[in-house]
Every structure is written in structure tokens, then in C-alpha cells.
N, C-alpha and C positions, 0 to 999 in steps of 0.2 A: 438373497440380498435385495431392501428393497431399492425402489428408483430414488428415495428421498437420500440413501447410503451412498449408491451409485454417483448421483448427483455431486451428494459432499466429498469422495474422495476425488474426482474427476475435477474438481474444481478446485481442491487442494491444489492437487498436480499443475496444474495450469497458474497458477499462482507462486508454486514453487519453482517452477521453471523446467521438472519436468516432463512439461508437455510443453514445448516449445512454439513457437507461433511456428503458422503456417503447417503443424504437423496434422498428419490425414487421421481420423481417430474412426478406425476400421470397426463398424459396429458387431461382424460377428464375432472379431476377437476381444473385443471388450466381453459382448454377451459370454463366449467362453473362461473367461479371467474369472468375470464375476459369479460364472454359475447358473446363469439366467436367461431365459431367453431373451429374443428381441426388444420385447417390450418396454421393461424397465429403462432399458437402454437408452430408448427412441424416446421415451418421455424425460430424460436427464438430460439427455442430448438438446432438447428442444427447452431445455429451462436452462440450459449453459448458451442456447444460442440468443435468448430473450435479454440474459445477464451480459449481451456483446461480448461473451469469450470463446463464442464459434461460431463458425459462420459456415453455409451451404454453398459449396465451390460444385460448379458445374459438372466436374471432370472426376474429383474426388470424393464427394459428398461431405459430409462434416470437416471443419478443420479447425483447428487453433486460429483462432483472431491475430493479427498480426497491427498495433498499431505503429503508424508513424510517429517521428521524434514530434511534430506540431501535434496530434492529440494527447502525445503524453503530456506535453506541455498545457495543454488546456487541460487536461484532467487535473494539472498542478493548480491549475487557477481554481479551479473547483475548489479544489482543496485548503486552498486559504481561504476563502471567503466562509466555507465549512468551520474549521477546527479552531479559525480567530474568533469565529459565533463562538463554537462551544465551549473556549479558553475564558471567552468574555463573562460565558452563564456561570462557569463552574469556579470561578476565583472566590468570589461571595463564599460557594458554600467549602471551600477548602478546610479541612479538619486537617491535626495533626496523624492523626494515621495517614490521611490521602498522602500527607507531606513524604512521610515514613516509608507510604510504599514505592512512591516517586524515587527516594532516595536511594531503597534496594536497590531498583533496577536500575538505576545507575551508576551504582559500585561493582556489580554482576558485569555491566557494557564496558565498565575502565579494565577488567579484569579478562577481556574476551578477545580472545583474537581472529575471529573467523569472522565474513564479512557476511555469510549468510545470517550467523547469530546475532550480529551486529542490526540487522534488517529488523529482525526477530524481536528484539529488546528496542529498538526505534519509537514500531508500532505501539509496543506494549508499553512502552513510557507514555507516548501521547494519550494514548486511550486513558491510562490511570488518572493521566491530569485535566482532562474531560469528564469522568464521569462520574464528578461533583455537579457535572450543570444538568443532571436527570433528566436526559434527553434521548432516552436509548434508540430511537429510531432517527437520532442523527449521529447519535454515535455508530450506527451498523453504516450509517452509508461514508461515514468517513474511514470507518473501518475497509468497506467494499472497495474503496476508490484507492485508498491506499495498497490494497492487497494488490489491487490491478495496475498501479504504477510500480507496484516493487521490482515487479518479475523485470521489466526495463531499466531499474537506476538502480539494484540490488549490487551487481558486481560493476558497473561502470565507475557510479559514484562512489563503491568504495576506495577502488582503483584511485580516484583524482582525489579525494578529498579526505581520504584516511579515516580516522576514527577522532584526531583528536576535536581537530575543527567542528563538527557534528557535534562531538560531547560536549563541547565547549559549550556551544549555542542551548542545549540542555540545559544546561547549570544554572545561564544568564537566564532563560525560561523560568527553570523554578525558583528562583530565587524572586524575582520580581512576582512571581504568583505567590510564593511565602509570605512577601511584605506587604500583599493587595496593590501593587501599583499594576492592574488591567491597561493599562496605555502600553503603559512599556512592555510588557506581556506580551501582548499583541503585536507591538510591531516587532518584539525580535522573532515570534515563530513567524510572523509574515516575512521576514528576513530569510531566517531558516529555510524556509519551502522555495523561495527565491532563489537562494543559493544552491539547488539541484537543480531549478531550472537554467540558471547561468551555465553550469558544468554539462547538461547533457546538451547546450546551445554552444558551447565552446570549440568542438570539434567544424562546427559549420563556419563558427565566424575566422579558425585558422584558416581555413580553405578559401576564404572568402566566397561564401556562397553566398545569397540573398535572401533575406528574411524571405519567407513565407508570407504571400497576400491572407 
């Protein structure tokens, strides 16, 4: 197996959640799994640690990255300012297939009941409704930013905000991308992404904890 294989299942895992933050990622037994010596290893290991999803712990050596709820948060900021760009480019060129396939994977999400799958058809809605604005190197990094907030709002947010509410905001999405109104477009997925950051802020503001400087 090469390091580039290595690389993409190890970051799979760590997106999928399991390889958990803070988990120690023992490189002989990796090396053993995969068949490989060190090598390959040591070189995935160091393109997972360049992509911020490991990190070199004094004690342990590699670990799982572990962000706090304020970067997931700003990762979300990211995130709008990203996918409202690419929602913005990709309205123009909206065909009826783009529409068509938007719409599969949205009868698939009303028909689904598992909140990992739920994550799963998320991403893969946004992405279809972007990638009318032929941007692929902004579409991989919304893609990247998103994979790396799911593993943190994947089971929480489904928890608090179920599936309908999400779908809902779907709908009103494409529907305003169907009719070309880009304003409203815009601001309901900037709504959207808002509303996971409201939900994973929600548990601090019951506590009465203090914003974050």
C-alpha cells in the first residue's frame, strides 16, 4: 500500500470519527495493518499533520487533533464566506439536471434515518449545488473544511436539530437557486451554517459560560 492510500484511508477515519480526537496513532501498528514498513507511514502521517488533523504530542507521538467548540466555530465562518462565494458563481450556470440531481439527494435525506447518512447527503447536496460555479479548487476546500467540522456537529447537531429543520433549509436553498434569486440564496445557506453554529454555542450559553475573547 502506497503512502498516498495510506494517507486517504487514515483521513477518512479521522473524518469519520473513527479515529477520535486526541487518539494516539501508534505507527508500528499502523505499519503492521497496512503491510508496510515505517515509511509510508511517517510520510501520511506528516501530510495528516500539515492538513491540522495530527498533531505531534510530546509524550505520545502522533495524535488525532482535537479542536475546540471556538475553532469549530470559526472553521464555520470559514465556511460561509466559502459556499455563499460558490452558491453566488454556481446559480448562473444552474441547468436542469444540476436541479434534478439536487433533488435526488434530497428525497434519498427525507427517506433516511441515520444521522451519519444524514451528514453524508448534507455534504453531497452542497457540493452538487456548487459545482455549477466551476471552481474545483474551491469546491475541495469547502469540501476539506466541511469533512473536518462534521466529525464535531455530525451526532450533536443531529441530536438538537433532527433532520427536519436542515431539510427544510434545503428546500428553501434550492428553490431560490431554481428561480435565480442569488440574494436569497445566499442569505438562507448563510442562515443555514449559522444555525449549527447557534446549536453547538447553545450548550455554553445554558451554563452561562462567557463568550470566548
Amino acid at each position: 500500500m502506497t503512502s498516498d492510500q495510506i494517507f486517504t484511508t487514515l483521513r477518512r477515519r479521522i473524518f469519520d470519527g473513527d479515529l477520535g480526537g486526541g487518539m494516539p496513532l501508534d505507527q508500528e501498528k499502523l505499519a503492521n495493518e497496512f503491510g508496510v514498513d515505517g515509511l509510508p507511514v511517517n510520510d501520511a502521517l506528516r501530510r495528516l499533520e500539515g492538513e491540522g488533523l495530527v498533531r505531534q504530542d510530546p509524550q505520545n507521538g502522533p495524535v488525532v487533533l482535537v479542536h475546540s467548540i471556538d475553532d469549530v466555530i470559526e472553521m464555520l465562518d470559514i465556511r460561509i464566506g466559502l459556499e455563499t462565494r460558490a452558491l453566488k458563481l454556481a446559480i448562473p450556470n444552474l441547468r436542469h439536471a444540476h436541479i434534478a440531481e439536487a433533488e435526488a439527494i434530497l428525497a434519498t435525506y427525507d427517506e433516511t434515518n441515520s444521522p451519519s447518512s444524514w451528514a453524508y447527503l448534507n455534504l453531497k447536496f452542497h457540493l452538487a449545488l456548487y459545482r455549477p460555479a466551476n471552481r474545483p479548487r474551491l469546491l475541495k476546500m469547502i469540501e476539506d473544511l466541511a469533512l473536518g467540522t462534521q466529525r464535531y456537529t455530525r451526532i450533536h447537531i443531529s441530536n438538537m436539530l433532527g433532520r427536519d429543520r436542515p431539510q427544510n433549509d434545503h428546500y428553501g436553498i434550492l428553490h431560490a437557486a431554481r428561480i435565480g434569486d442569488v440574494d436569497n440564496a445566499v442569505r438562507l445557506l448563510e442562515e443555514h451554517i449559522t444555525q449549527t453554529q447557534q446549536a453547538l454555542l447553545a450548550p455554553r450559553k445554558s451554563a452561562g459560560a462567557p463568550p470566548a475573547n
